[in-house]
C-alpha positions as CSV (number, residue, x, y, z in Angstrom):
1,X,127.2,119.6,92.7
2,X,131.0,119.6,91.8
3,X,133.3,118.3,94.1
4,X,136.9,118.7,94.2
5,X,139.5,115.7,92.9
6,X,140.4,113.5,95.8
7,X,143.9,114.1,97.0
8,X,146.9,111.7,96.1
9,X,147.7,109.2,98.7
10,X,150.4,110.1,101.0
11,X,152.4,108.4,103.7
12,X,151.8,111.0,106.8
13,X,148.4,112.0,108.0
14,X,147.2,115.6,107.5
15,X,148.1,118.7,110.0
16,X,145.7,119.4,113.5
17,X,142.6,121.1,111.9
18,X,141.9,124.7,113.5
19,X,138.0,125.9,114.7
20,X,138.1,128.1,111.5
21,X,138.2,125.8,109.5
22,X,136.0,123.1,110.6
23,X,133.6,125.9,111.3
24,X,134.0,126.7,107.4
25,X,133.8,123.2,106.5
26,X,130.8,122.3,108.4
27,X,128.7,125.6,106.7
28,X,129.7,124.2,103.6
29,X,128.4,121.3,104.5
30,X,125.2,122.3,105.8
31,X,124.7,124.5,102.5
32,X,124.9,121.7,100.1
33,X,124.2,118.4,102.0
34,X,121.8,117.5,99.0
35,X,120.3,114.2,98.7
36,X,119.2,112.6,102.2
37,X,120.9,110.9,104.8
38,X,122.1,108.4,102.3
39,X,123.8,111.4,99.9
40,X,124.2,113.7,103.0
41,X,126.2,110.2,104.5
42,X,128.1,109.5,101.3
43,X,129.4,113.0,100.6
44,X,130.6,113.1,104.5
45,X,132.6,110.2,103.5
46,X,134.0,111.7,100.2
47,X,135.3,115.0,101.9
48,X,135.7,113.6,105.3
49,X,137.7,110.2,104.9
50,X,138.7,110.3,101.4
51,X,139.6,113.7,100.6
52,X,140.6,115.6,104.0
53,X,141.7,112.5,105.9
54,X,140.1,113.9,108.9
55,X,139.0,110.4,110.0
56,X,139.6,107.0,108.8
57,X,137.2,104.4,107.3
58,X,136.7,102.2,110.3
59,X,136.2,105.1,113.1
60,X,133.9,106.7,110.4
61,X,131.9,104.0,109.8
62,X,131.9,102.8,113.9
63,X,130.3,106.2,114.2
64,X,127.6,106.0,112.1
65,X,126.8,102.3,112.7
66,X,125.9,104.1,116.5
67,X,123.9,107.1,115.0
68,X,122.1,104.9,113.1
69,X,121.0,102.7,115.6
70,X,119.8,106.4,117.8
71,X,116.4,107.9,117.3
72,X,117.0,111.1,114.4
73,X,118.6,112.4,112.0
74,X,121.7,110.1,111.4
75,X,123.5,112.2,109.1
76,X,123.3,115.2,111.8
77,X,124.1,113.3,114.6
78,X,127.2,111.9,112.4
79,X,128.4,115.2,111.9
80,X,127.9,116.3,115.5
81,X,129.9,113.2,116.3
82,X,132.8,114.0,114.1
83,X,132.9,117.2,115.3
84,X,132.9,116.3,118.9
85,X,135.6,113.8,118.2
86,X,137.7,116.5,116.4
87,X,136.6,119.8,118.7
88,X,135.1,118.6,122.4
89,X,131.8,119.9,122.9
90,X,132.0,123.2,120.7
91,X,132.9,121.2,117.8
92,X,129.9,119.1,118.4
93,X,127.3,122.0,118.6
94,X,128.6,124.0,115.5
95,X,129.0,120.9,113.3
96,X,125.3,119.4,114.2
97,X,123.8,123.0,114.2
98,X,125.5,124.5,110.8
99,X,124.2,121.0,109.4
100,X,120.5,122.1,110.2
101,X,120.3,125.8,110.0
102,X,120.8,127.3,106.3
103,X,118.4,124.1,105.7
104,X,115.6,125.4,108.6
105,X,116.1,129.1,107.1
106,X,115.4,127.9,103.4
107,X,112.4,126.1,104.6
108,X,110.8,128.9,106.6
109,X,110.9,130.7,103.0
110,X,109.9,127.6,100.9
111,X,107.1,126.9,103.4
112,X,105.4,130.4,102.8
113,X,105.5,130.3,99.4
114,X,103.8,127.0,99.4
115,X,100.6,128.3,102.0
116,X,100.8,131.6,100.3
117,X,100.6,130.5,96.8
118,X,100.0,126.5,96.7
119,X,96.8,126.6,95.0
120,X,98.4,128.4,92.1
121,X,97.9,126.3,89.0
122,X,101.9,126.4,89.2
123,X,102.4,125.4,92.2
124,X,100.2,122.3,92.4
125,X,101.3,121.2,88.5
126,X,104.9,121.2,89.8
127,X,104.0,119.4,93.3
128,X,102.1,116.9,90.9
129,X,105.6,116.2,89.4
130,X,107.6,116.0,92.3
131,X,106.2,114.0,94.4
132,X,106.5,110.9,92.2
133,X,110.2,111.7,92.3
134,X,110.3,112.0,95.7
135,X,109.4,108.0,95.5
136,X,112.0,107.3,93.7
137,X,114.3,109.4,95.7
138,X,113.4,106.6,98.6
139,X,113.6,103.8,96.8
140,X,117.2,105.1,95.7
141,X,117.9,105.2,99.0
142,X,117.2,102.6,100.5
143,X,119.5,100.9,97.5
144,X,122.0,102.9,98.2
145,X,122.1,102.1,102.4
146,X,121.4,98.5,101.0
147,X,124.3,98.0,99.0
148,X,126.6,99.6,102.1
149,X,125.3,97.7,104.2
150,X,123.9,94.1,103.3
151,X,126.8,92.5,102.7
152,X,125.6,89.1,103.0
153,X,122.7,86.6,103.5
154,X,122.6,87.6,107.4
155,X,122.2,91.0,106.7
156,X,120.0,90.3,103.7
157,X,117.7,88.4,105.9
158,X,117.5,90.7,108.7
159,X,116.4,93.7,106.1
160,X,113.9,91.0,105.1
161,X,112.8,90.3,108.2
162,X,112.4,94.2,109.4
163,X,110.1,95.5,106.2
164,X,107.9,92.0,107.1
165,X,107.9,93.3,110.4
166,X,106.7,96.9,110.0
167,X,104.8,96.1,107.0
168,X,102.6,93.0,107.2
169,X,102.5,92.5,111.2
170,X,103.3,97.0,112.2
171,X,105.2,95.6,114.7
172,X,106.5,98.9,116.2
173,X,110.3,99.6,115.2
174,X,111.7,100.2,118.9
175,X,111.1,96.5,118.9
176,X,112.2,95.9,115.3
177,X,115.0,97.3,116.8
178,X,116.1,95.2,119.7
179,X,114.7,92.1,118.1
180,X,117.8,92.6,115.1
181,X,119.9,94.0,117.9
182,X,119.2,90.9,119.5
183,X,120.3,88.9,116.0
184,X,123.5,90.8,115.7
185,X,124.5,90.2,119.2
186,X,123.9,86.2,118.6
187,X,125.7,86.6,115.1
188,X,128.8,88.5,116.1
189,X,129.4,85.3,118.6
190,X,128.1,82.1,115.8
191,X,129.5,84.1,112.8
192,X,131.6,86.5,113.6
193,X,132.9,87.6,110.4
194,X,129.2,88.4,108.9
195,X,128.8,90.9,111.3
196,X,131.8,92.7,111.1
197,X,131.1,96.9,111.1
198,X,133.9,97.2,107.6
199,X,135.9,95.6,105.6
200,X,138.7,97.8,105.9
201,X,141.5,99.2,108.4
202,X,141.3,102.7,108.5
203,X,142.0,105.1,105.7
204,X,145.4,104.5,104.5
205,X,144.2,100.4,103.7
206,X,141.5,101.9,101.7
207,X,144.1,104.2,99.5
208,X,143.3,107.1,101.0
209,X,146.3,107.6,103.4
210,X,147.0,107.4,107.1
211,X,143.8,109.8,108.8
212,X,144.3,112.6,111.6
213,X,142.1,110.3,113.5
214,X,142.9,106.8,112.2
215,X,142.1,103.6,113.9
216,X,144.9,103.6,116.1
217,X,144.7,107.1,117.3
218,X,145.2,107.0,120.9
219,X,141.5,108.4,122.2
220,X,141.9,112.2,123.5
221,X,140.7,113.0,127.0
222,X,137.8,114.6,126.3
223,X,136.2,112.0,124.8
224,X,137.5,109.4,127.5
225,X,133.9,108.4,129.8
226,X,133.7,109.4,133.3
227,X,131.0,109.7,135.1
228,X,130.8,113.1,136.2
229,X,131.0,114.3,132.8
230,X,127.6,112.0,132.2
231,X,125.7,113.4,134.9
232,X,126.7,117.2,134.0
233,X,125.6,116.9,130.1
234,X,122.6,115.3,131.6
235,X,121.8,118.0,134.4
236,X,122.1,121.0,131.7
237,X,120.2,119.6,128.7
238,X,117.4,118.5,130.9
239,X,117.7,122.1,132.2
240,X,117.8,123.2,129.0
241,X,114.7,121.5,127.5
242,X,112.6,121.8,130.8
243,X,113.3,125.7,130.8
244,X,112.2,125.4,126.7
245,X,108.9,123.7,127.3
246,X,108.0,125.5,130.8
247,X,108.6,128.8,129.4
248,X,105.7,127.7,125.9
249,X,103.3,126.5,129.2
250,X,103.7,129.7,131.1
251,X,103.0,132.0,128.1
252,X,100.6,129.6,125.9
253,X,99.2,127.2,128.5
254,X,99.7,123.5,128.4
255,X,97.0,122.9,125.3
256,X,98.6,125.9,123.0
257,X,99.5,125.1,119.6
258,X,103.5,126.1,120.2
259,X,103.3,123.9,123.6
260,X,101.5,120.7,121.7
261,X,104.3,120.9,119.4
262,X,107.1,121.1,121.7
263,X,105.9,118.0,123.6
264,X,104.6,116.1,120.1
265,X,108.5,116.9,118.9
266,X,110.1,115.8,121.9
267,X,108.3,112.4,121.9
268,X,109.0,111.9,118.0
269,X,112.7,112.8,118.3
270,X,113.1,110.0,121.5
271,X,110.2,107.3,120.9
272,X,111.3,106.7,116.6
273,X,114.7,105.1,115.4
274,X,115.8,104.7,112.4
275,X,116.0,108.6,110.7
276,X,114.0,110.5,108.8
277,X,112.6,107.7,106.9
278,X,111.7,106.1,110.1
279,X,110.4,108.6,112.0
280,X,108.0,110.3,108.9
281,X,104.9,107.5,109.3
282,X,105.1,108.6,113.1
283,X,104.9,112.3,112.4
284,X,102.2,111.9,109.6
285,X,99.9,109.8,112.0
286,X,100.3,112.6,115.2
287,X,100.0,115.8,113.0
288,X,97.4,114.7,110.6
289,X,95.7,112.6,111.9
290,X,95.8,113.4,115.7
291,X,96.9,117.4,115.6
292,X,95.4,117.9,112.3
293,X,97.7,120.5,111.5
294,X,98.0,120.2,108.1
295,X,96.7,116.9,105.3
296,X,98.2,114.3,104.0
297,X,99.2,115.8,101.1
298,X,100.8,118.7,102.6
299,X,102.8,115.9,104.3
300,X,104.0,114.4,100.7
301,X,104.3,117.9,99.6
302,X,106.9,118.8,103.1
303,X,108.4,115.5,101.9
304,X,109.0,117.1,98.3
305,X,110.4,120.3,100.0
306,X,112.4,118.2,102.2
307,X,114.3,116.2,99.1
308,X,114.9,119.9,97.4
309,X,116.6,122.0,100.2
310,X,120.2,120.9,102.1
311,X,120.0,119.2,105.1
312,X,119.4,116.6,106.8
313,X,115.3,115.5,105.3
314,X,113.8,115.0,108.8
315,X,113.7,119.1,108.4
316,X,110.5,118.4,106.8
317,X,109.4,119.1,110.1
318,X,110.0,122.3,110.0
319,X,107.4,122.6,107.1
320,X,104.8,120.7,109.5
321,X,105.5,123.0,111.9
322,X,105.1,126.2,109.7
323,X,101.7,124.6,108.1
324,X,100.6,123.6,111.8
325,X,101.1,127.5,112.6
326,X,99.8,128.9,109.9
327,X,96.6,127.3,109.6
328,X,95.8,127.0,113.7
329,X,96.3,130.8,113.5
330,X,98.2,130.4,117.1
331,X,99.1,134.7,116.7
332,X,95.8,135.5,114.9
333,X,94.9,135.8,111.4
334,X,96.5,139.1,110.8
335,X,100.0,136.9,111.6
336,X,100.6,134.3,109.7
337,X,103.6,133.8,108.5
338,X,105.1,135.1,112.6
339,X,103.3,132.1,113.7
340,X,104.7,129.7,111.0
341,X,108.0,130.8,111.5
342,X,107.9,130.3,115.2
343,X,106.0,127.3,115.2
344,X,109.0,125.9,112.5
345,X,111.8,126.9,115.3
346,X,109.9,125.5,118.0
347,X,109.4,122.1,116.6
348,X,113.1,122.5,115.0
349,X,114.5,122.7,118.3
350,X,112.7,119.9,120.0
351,X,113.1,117.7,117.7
352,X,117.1,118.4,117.4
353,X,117.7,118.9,120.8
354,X,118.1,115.1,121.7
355,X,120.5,113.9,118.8
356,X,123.4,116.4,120.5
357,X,122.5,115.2,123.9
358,X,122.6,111.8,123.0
359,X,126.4,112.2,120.5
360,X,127.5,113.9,123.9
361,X,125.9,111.6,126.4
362,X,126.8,108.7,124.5
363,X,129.9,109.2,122.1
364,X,132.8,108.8,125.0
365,X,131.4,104.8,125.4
366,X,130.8,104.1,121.9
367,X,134.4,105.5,121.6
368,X,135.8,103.2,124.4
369,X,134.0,100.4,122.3
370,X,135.6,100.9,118.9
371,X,137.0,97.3,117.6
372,X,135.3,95.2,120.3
373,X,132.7,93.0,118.1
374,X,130.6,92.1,121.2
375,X,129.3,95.6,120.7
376,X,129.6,96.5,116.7
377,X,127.9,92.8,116.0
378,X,124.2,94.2,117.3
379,X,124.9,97.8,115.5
380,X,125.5,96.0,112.2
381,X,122.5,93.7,112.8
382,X,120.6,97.3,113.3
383,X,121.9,98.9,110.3
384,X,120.8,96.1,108.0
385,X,117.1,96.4,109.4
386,X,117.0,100.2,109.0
387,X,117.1,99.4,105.2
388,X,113.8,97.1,105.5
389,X,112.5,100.3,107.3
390,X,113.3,102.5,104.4
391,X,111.7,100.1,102.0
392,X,108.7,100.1,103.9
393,X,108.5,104.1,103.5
394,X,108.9,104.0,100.3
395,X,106.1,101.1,99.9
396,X,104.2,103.9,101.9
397,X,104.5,106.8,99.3
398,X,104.0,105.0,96.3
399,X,100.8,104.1,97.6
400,X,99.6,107.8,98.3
401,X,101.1,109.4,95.0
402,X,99.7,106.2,92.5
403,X,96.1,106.4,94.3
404,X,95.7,109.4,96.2
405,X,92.2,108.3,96.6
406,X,92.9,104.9,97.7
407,X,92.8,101.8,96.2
408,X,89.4,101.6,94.8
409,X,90.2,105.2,93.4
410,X,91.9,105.7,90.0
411,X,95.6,104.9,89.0
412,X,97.5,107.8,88.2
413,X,99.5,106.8,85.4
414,X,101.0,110.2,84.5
415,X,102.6,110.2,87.9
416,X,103.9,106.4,87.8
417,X,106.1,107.7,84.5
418,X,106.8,110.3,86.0
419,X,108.4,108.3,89.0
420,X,109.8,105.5,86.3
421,X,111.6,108.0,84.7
422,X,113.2,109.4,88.1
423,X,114.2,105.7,89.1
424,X,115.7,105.3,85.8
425,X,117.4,108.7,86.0
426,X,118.9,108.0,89.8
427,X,119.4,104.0,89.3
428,X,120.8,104.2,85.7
429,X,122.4,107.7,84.6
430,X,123.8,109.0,88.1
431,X,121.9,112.0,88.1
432,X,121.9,114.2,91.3
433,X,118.7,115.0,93.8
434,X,118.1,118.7,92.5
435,X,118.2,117.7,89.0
436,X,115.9,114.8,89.4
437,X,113.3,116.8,91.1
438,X,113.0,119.8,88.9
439,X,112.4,117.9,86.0
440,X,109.6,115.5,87.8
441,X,108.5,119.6,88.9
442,X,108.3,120.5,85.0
443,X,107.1,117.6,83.9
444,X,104.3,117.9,86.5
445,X,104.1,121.1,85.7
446,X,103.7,121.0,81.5
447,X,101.2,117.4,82.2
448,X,98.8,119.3,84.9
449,X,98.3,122.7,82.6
450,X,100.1,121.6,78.7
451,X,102.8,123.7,77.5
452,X,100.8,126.4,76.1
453,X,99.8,127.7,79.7
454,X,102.8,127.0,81.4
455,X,104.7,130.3,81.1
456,X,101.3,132.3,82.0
457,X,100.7,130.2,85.3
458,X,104.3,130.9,86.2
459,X,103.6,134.5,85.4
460,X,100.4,135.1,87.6
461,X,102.2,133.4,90.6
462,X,105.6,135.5,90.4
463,X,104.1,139.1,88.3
464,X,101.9,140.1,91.5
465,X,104.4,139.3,94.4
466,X,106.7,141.6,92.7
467,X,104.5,144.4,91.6
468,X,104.5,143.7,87.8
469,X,101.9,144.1,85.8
């Protein structure tokens, strides 16, 4: 992806910023957020606090320290933040929705391909490839959060102290949670200065130049708490969601496929912090092992899909959803792909549903909090255990891509260089997401079937879909 030079420094903050064209921005946006929430998070920051000057360092980063510490997608509820910050409550919606939709639309398409045609010799030599990558992508970033984030032996230890935590003892991560919350909290009063949200003071200290919304902006009304405000974003979106999943158990009764998902969704989205990377062991365990909508490695394969398409990756539920559809047969068997598509919307919008109520339930007192350590100490603590989280995913796919049959089942070395090859691709040369995984795809693809058959396996997947012969 190219991006555009950064703008020289200047000494007055940019102009007001119409709907137009934060509406333009935030397609943009949601068109080539590549990379996961750690590239999705990075390149908000390039364009956001670098480039435009929309925002400045401190408020940016006081922002995210709050989605992080939310259950979701932190990169989507960062950029439903900004936008409510920048735009009230329509801002909100269009930024958090234009960040998941061409993403959800690309999926529904990727997601047929995949049932229609994933037994292809193609298609399963280039999944081979990828998913290898797609460990590396993980490991990547959980550097990259890492080396935001740990900036000393406090944080260091509290990372530690996390992955020991969800990996040796599966202490569940809610409490991983308030246990480092706990530690932050503690730390922000015996050493203050380790747990301190940035080292900087808004955008023009970084050499970016004074920010429309810099650290002494005064706050705008609408973002000021009050009480009634609380109470009425409450009232609608549990309207809204009550009205969603009454309206599945009126037409598919309480134990249909589209209901079940709903509710599964809805728990996900509130019961698991931390993001995508979080959330995904949840997900795996309730809808293959519980739901059985799809196997494991469909899940790795979502994953894959996830890593390839913009957005934010927690859409790989989207391509649970579509599997869980298509292979229950919830419309009949003459309707597949109707009932993976709806089935991807439904879970889509249960799952998203409560990262805009909580920016817009939440954002006017994390707003009145900005600069107060008493409450930024516990966020920093959180945000250094969310990287011993991440680890511990990435732990979890290396296992299932380098034995797939379990440890007393062969080591695939062909996938292990594969993945060595992404690391050192990502780690040493720079190189982007889409790059990374469409070489593990061909190199997947040329070790599963050899060179020679290659072009012919690509040919019997695409000649008959488009009538050629």
């Amino acid at each position: 992806m190219t991006t555009e030079l950064l703008s020289p420094t200047v000494a007055t903050p940019p102009s007001s910023v119409s709907r137009a064209e934060a509406f333009r921005f935030w397609l943009k946006l949601g068109c080539i957020s590549f990379g996961g929430p750690a590239g999705q998070i990075a390149l908000m920051h390039e364009e956001l606090v670098e480039r435009r000057r929309w925002i400045s360092e401190n408020r940016f980063l006081h922002a995210l320290n709050y989605c992080m510490v939310l259950p979701g997608p932190e990169a989507q509820q960062l950029a439903t933040y900004i936008g409510w910050l920048m735009h009230r409550t329509w801002g909100g919606i269009v930024a958090g929705g234009l960040f998941v939709l061409p993403s959800l639309l690309l999926l529904i398409a990727l997601s047929w391909v995949y049932m229609a045609f994933g037994s292809a010799p193609a298609i399963a030599g280039l999944f081979y490839g990828i998913k290898p990558a797609v460990t590396a992508l993980v490991v990547h970033a959980a550097w990259r959060v890492g080396s935001r984030t740990l900036k000393n032996a406090w944080l260091w230890a509290i990372a530690a102290a996390s992955f020991v935590a969800i990996f040796a003892l599966s202490l569940p991560f809610p409490l991983i949670v308030l246990m480092a919350g706990l530690i932050g909290y503690v730390g922000g009063k015996v050493a203050p200065d380790k747990f301190k949200s940035g080292a900087s003071h808004g955008a023009a200290q970084q050499g970016h130049g004074p920010a429309l919304i810099d650290d002494d902006t005064p706050t705008p009304a609408h973002v000021r708490f009050t009480w009634t405000r609380l109470r009425l974003v409450l009232l609608l979106s549990l309207t809204l969601w009550g009205l969603a999943l009454g309206g599945l158990t009126a037409v598919f009764g309480w134990d249909g496929g589209l209901t079940q998902m709903g509710w599964f969704f809805t728990k996900a989205a509130l019961l698991t912090f931390g993001g995508a990377y979080a959330v995904l062991p949840y997900v795996y365990q309730g809808a293959v092992d519980h739901f059985h909508w799809l196997t494991g490695p469909q899940m790795i394969d979502g994953l894959a899909l996830g890593e390839t398409t913009p957005g934010p990756l927690i859409m790989v539920v989207a391509f649970v959803g579509f599997v869980g559809g298509w292979t229950t047969q919830i419309f009949g068997s003459d309707s597949l792909w109707l009932a993976g598509a709806a089935a991807a919307m439904v879970v889509t919008f249960f799952t998203f549903l409560p990262s805009f109520v909580f920016i817009l339930l939440g954002g006017p007192f994390i707003e009145s909090t900005h600069g107060n350590l008493k409450f930024t100490a516990p966020l920093t603590g959180i945000t250094a255990a969310v990287v011993g989280v991440i680890v511990n995913l990435a732990v979890f796919f290396a296992y299932h891509v380098l034995w797939p049959q379990g440890l007393g089942g062969s080591f695939e070395w062909a996938s292990a260089a594969i993945g060595l090859v992404a690391a050192l691709a990502l780690f040493r040369f720079k190189a982007g997401v889409i790059s990374v995984v469409l070489g593990a795809g061909l190199a997947g693809l040329v070790f599963q079937l050899g060179d020679a058959r290659v072009l012919s396996a690509v040919a019997a997947v695409v000649m008959p879909e488009w009538g050629l012969r």
